[in-house]
Each structure stands twice: as C-alpha cells, then as structure tokens.
C-alpha positions, 0 to 999 in steps of 0.5 A: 459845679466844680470848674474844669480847672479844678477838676484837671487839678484833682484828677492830677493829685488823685494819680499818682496815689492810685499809681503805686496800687496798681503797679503791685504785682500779685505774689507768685504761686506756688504749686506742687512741682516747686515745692518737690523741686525745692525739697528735692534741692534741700535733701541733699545729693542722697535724693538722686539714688531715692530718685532713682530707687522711686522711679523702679518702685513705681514701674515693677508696681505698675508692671505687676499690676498691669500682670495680675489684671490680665491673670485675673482676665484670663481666668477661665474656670468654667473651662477648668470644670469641663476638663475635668468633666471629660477626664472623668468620662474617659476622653483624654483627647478632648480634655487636651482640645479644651486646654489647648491654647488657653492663658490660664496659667492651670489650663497650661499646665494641665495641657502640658501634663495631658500631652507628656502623661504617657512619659512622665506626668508628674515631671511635665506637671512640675515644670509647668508649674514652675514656669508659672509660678515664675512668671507671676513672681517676676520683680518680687526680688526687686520690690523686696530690695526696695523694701530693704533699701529705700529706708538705708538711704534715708537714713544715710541722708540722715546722717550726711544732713547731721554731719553736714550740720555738725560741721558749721557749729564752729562759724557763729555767723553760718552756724543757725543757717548750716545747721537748719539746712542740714537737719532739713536735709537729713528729714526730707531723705529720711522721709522720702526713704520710708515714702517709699519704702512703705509704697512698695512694702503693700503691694510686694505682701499682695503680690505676694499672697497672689503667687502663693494662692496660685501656687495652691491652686497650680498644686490642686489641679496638678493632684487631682489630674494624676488622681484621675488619670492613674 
C-alpha cells in the first residue's frame, strides 16, 4: 500500500497535466444569423438596397397571399346560382337581396348592375368589374419591378466586386486578399439578387393567373346577366 506521502506526490505531479484539458474552451458555434451577417458584410454595400428590395418582396408576397386566401374564403357560388335562378324566374328584386351585401368580388358586381339596370347596365357592370380586377391586381407592378431589378443589383455588385478586385492587382502584398474579397463580393450580390428574383418571379406568374381567371370569371357573370336581363 502506497504511503500518503507518495500519494500527495502523484496527486501534485498528475495536475498540472490535467490543468491545460480542462482550461480549453469549446470552439464557438456558428449558426445561420452569423453566417448571413457575415455574408451580408462581405457582399458589399450593393447589399443595403437588396436588403431593402427583399424586405418589399417578402411583404407584397405575404400581403397578396394574405388577399387571395380571403378571395378564395369569400367564394360563394351556391348564392352565384340562386341569383341566377331568381332572374330566370322574373324576381329582380330578390336576385338584388341575395347579392346584397356579399364579398364575392361576382355577387358585387352583379349587385351593382342589378340596382343601375334601369340606366345603364353594361356601364355599371364594367366599373364594378375594374374595381374588382384592380383590387386583386394591387402590387403586381411592383412584384414585376422586383423581378426586373433585383437581378440589376446583383449584377451591379458584380461589377463593383470585380472593380474592387482589379484595383489592388497592382500591391504583391494586398493582391491575393483584395482580390478574393472582391470576387466574394461580386457572387454574394449576384446571388442574392437572383434569390430574390426568383422568389418573387413564382408567385408574381400565380398571382397573375388569378387575376386573369377572375377576370373570366367577372366577364361570364357580366354577359349572362345583360343576356337574362334583355
């Protein structure tokens, strides 16, 4: 059996070889907030308007979304039927009563031609109509601005991030960092740009075939009412 002085000894020689293990600090992590923030750093001051031109994408995106959820919701063409049902029969008044008051955009627009028929029908159909198809293609100028000018900012940082580069060829000693910093610069816009670009081009097409199909729609309803009602 060791004695305790031994066991003093090789408990002090044991330490301080244990000491420097446990003093190492685990390596940092890094998640998605630092690698975007340090992107965002590297591609340039281009990034602040692309900043700027995702925060509107990803807003008239929601927005529109937001608005062709409740168009969808607000469908109603039971009560499409049971005004076209009353017409048939002769009671104006009562196809007036059912779309009184609804949020289909067609249920609108017939109740606006069934209460101005006796002055101008076709006129009070197209005007509700055009309110209509306005409403559901409010942004759309914008999305398709976006489409167009997203990628013209990446390529803009493109060509800063080249210039940048080219710049520092002639220092030997900043020549290998200046130009790897500027071509990072000019891939991260020029990616970020077409991100972008391409996250506003699919909905702006969806949206688009919406308000087109509720213009076909809007336009049926429309000549079948002045057929009826002639």
């Amino acid at each position: 059996m060791p004695s305790p002085v031994v066991s003093a000894t090789l408990s002090a020689a044991a330490s301080p070889a244990a000491s420097p293990a446990a003093s190492v600090a685990p390596p940092p992590k890094t998640g998605w907030t630092n690698f975007l923030i340090d992107n965002f750093q590297k591609g340039g001051p281009i990034m602040w308007p692309i900043l700027i031109v995702s925060i509107i994408a990803v807003a008239v995106v929601l927005e529109r979304a937001f608005w062709w959820i409740g168009r969808w919701m607000r469908r109603d063409p039971k009560r499409i039927e049971k005004v076209f049902t009353a017409i048939e029969t002769g009671d104006v008044t009562e196809a007036s009563r059912l779309s009184r008051g609804s949020r289909d955009p067609v249920l609108r627009m017939m109740w606006n031609g069934l209460n101005h028929q006796h002055a101008s029908l076709q006129g009070a159909l197209q005007v509700a109509a055009g309110i209509e198809i306005k409403r559901a293609g409010r942004f759309l100028v914008v999305m398709d601005t976006l489409v167009t000018l997203a990628p013209l900012l990446g390529l803009l940082g493109t060509i800063t991030g080249l210039i940048r580069s080219f710049s520092f060829l002639g220092n030997e000693e900043l020549a290998v960092q200046a130009v790897t910093g500027g071509i990072a610069e000019a891939l991260i816009a020029t990616a970020c740009g077409l991100g972008i670009a391409i996250f506003s081009l699919i909905p702006f097409n969806f949206f688009t075939s919406r308000v087109s199909n509720l213009e076909f729609e809007l336009q049926t309803a429309a000549t079948n009412l002045e057929v009826m009602l002639e």
